[in-house]
C-alpha positions as CSV (number, residue, x, y, z in Angstrom):
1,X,-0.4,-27.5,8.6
2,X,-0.2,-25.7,5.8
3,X,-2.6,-26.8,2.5
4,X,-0.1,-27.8,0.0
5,X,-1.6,-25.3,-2.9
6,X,-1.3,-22.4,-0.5
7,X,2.6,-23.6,-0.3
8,X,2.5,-24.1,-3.8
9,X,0.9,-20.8,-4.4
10,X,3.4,-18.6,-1.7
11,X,6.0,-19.9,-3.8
12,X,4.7,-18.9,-7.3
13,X,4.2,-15.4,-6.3
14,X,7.6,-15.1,-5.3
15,X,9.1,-15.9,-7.8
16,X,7.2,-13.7,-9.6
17,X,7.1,-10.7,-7.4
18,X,10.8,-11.1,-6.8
19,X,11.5,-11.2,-10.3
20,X,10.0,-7.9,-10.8
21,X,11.2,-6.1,-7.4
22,X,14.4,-6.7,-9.0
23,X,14.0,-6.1,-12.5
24,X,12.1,-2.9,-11.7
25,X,10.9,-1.7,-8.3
26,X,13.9,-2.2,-6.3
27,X,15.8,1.0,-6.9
28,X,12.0,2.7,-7.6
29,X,11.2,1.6,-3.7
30,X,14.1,3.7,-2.1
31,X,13.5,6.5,-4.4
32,X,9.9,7.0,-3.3
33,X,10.0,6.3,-0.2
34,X,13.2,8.3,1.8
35,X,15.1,7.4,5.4
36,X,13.9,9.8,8.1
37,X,16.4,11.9,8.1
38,X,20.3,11.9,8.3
39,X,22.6,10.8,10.9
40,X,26.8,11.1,11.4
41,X,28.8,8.6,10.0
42,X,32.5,9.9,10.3
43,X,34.5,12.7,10.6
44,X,37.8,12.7,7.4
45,X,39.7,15.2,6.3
46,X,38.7,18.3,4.5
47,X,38.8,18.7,0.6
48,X,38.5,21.8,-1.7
49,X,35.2,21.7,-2.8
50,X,33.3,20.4,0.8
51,X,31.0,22.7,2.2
52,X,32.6,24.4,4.8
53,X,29.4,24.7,7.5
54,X,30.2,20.8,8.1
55,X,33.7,21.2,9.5
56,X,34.4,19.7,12.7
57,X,35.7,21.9,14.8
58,X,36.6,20.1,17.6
59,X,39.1,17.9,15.6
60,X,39.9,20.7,13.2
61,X,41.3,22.1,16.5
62,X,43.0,19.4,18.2
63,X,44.6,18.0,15.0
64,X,45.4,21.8,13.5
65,X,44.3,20.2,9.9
66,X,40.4,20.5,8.9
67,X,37.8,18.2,9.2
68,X,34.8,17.6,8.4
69,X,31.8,15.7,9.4
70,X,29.9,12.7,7.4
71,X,26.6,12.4,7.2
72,X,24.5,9.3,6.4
73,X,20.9,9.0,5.8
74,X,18.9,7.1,8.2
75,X,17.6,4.2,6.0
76,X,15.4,2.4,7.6
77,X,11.9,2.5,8.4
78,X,9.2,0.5,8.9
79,X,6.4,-0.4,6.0
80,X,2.8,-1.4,7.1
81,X,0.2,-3.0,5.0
82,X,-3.0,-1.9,5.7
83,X,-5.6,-4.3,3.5
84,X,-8.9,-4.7,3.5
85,X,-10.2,-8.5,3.1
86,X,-13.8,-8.0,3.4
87,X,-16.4,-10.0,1.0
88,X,-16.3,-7.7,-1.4
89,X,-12.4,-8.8,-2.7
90,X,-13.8,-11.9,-3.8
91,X,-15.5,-10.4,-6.9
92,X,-13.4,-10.5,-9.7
93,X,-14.7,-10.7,-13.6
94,X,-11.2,-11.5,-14.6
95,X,-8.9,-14.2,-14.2
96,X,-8.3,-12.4,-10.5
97,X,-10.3,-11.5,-7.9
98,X,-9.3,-7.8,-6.3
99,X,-7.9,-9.9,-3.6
100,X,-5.6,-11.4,-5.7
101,X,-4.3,-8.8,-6.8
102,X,-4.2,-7.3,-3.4
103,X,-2.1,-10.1,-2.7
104,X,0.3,-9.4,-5.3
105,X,1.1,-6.1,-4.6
106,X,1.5,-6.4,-0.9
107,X,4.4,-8.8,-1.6
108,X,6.1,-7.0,-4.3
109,X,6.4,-3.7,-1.5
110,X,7.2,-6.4,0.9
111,X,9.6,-8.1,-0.9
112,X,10.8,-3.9,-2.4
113,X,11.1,-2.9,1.4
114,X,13.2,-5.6,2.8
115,X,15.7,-5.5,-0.2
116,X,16.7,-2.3,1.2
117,X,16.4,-3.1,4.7
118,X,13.2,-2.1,5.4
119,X,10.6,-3.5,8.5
120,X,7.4,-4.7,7.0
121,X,4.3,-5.0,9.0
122,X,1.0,-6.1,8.6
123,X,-2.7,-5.6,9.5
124,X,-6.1,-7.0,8.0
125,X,-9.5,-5.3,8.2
126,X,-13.3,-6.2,7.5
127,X,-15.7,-4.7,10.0
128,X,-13.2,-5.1,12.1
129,X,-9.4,-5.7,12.9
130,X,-8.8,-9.4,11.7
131,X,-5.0,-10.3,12.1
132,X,-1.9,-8.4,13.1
133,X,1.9,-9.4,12.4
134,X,4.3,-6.9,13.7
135,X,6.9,-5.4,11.8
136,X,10.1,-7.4,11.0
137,X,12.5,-7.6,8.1
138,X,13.7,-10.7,6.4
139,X,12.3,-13.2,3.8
140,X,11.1,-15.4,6.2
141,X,9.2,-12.6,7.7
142,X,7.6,-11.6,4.2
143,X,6.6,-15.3,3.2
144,X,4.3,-15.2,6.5
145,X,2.7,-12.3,5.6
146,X,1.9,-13.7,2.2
147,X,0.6,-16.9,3.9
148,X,-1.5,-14.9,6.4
149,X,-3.0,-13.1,3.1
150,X,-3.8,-16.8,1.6
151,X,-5.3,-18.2,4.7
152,X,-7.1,-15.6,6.9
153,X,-10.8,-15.9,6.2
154,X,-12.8,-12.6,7.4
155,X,-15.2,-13.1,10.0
156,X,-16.6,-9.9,9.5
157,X,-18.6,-9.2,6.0
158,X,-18.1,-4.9,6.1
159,X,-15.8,-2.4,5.6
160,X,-14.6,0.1,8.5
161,X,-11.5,1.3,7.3
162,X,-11.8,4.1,10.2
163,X,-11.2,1.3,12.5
164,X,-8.1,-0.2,11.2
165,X,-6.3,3.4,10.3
166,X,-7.3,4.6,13.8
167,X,-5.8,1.2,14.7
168,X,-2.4,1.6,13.1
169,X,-2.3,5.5,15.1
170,X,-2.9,3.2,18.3
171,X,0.3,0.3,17.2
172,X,2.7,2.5,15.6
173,X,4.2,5.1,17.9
174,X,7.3,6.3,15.4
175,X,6.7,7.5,11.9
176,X,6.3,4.6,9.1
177,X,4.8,4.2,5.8
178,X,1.0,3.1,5.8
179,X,-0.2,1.4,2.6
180,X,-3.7,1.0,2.5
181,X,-5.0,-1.2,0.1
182,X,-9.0,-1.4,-0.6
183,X,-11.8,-0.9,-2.6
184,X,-13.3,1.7,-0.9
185,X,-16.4,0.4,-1.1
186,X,-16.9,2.5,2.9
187,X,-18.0,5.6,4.0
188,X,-16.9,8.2,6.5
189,X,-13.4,7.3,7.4
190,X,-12.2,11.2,6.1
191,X,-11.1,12.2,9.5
192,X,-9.2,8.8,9.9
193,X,-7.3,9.5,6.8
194,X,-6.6,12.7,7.9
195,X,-4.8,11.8,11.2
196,X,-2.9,9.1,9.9
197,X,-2.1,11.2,7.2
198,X,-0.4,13.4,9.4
199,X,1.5,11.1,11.7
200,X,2.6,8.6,9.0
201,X,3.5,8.4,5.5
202,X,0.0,7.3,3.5
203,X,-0.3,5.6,0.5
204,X,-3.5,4.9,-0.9
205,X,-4.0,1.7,-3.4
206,X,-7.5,1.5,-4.6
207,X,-8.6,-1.6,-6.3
208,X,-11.2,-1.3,-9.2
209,X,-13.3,-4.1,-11.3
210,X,-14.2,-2.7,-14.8
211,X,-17.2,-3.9,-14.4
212,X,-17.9,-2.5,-10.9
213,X,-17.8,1.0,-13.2
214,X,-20.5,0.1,-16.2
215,X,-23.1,-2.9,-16.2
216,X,-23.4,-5.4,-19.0
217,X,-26.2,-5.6,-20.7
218,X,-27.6,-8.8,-19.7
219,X,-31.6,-8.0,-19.6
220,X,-33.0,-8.7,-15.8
221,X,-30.4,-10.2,-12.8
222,X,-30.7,-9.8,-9.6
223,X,-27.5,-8.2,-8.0
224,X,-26.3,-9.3,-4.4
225,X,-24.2,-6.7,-1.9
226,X,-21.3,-9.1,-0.7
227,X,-20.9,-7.4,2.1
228,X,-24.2,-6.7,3.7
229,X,-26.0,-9.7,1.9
230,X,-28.8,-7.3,0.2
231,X,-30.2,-8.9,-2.8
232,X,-32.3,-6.6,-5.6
233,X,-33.3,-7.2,-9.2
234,X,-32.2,-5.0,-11.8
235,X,-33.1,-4.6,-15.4
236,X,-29.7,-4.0,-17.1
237,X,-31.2,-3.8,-20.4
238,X,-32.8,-0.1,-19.8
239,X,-30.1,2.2,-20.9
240,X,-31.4,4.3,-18.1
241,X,-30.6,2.0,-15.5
242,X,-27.3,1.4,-16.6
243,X,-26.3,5.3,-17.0
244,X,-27.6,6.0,-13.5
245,X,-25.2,3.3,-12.0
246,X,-22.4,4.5,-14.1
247,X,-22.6,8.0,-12.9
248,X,-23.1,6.9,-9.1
249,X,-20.1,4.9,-9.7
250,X,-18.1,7.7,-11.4
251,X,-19.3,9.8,-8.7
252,X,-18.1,7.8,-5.9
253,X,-14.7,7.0,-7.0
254,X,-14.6,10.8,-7.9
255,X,-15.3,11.9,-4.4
256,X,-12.7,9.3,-2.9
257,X,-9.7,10.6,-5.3
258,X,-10.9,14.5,-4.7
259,X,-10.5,13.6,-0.9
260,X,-7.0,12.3,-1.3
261,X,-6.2,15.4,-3.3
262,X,-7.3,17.9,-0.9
263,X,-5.6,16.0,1.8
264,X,-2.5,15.2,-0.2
265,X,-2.4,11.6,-0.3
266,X,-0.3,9.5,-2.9
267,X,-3.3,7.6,-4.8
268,X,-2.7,4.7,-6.6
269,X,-5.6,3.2,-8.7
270,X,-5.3,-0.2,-10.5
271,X,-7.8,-2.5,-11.7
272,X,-7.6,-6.5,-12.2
273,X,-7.9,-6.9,-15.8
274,X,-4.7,-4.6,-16.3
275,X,-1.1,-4.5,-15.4
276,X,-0.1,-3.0,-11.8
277,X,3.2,-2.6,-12.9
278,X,3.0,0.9,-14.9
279,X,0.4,2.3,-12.3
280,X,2.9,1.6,-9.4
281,X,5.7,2.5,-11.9
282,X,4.0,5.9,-12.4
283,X,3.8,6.3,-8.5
284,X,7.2,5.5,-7.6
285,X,8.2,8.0,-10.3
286,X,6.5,11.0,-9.1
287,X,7.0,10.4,-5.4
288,X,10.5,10.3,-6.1
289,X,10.9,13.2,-8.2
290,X,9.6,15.3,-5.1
291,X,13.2,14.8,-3.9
């Protein structure tokens, strides 16, 4: 059985999410993300004006009028979550954790994909692969996924985000669109970008904590890793020690968005104690300009 706040709290962020796939990402969605191609719909009669390199010759002949052919695109295609619920999502210094808002956007481009017809799939990561559902469209379909978000607990505490994308390579044997959603907080998974990358259409969401990016100054507390359990005391009154964690922090996310770059991968970053909505606004805007 399901707890009745997870019900209570599926049903809240649909509402919500809904409200603003309508209102604003709806139309955004199929801009950014286009059908695989075209395929024929008809064949009707010619008119002054049609490009002539589409005339159906076949018909033109047997009829003795000219016709052309109609082309449609291929809408659909399958969307697949990729999101990472390792230990490290619980932190959040706002009113959300950067799970929550993982959450959150996975079921407004859930909710954005099947308004136009779209599959939606889904796969979560620690360590290690911790739940698959297979793409499918419908409501129905979306309001599980959002319930296995609320209610799968990690057993793993890490990050391999090599794993789940060489994963996904594995399930998927047709093109689809590959959001991963994470922190980052991993290391070498480059060449696992790269392949999936190539195969599939890869987004990138990276969730951010402002105050993953600068300590406070809080004189001495001992900081714990939430993923490998490490425990060390820190003196975040020096100004030294806070400027050295700054720039390994700058330097870090630096070297995550300079790979995407080189590899060409649509980056989105947001953080939890600021809107999602213009950062994904933003994306859906350039991706579709591309067209």
């Amino acid at each position: 059985m399901i707890p009745k706040e997870i019900l209570k709290k599926i049903r809240k962020l649909e509402i919500q999410t809904k409200g603003i796939v309508n209102t604003l990402f709806g139309g955004e969605y199929q801009s950014a993300f286009k059908g695989r191609g075209m395929e024929f719909s008809e064949v009707r009669a010619y008119t002054y004006g049609d490009d002539i390199r589409q005339i159906d010759w076949n018909v033109t002949a047997r009829t003795g009028d000219p016709f052309i052919k109609v082309f449609e695109e291929e809408r659909e295609q399958t969307l697949m979550l990729c999101i990472d619920i390792s230990q490290s999502g619980t932190f959040g210094s706002q009113s959300q954790s950067k799970m929550d808002l993982a959450i959150e956007l996975a079921a407004v481009l859930a909710f954005s994909a099947i308004k136009n017809s779209d599959k939606v799939g889904l796969v979560l990561f620690s360590d290690h692969i911790e739940k698959v559902v297979p793409p499918k469209k419908g409501r129905t379909h979306v309001l599980r996924l959002i319930r296995e978000l609320y209610t799968t607990k990690p057993t793993g505490t890490g990050t391999d985000i090599a794993d789940a994308l060489s994963y996904i390579n594995r399930l998927l044997d047709r093109r689809a669109i590959v959001v991963l959603t994470s922190d980052f907080q991993d290391k070498d998974f480059e060449k696992q970008l790269r392949i999936t990358n190539q195969k599939h259409d890869l987004v990138s969401i990276m969730i951010n904590d402002h105050l993953e990016d600068e300590l406070p100054d809080v004189g001495l507390v001992k900081i714990r890793d939430a993923e490998t359990g490490a425990e060390k005391m820190i003196d975040t009154s020096s100004r030294k020690v806070r400027k050295s964690y700054k720039i390994r922090r700058m330097e870090q996310k630096a070297y995550i968005h300079d790979k995407m770059l080189k590899m060409k991968i649509d980056a989105v970053e947001v953080q939890t104690n600021e809107s999602y909505v213009q950062p994904l606004m933003n994306f859906f805007k350039r991706r579709g300009s591309r067209y």
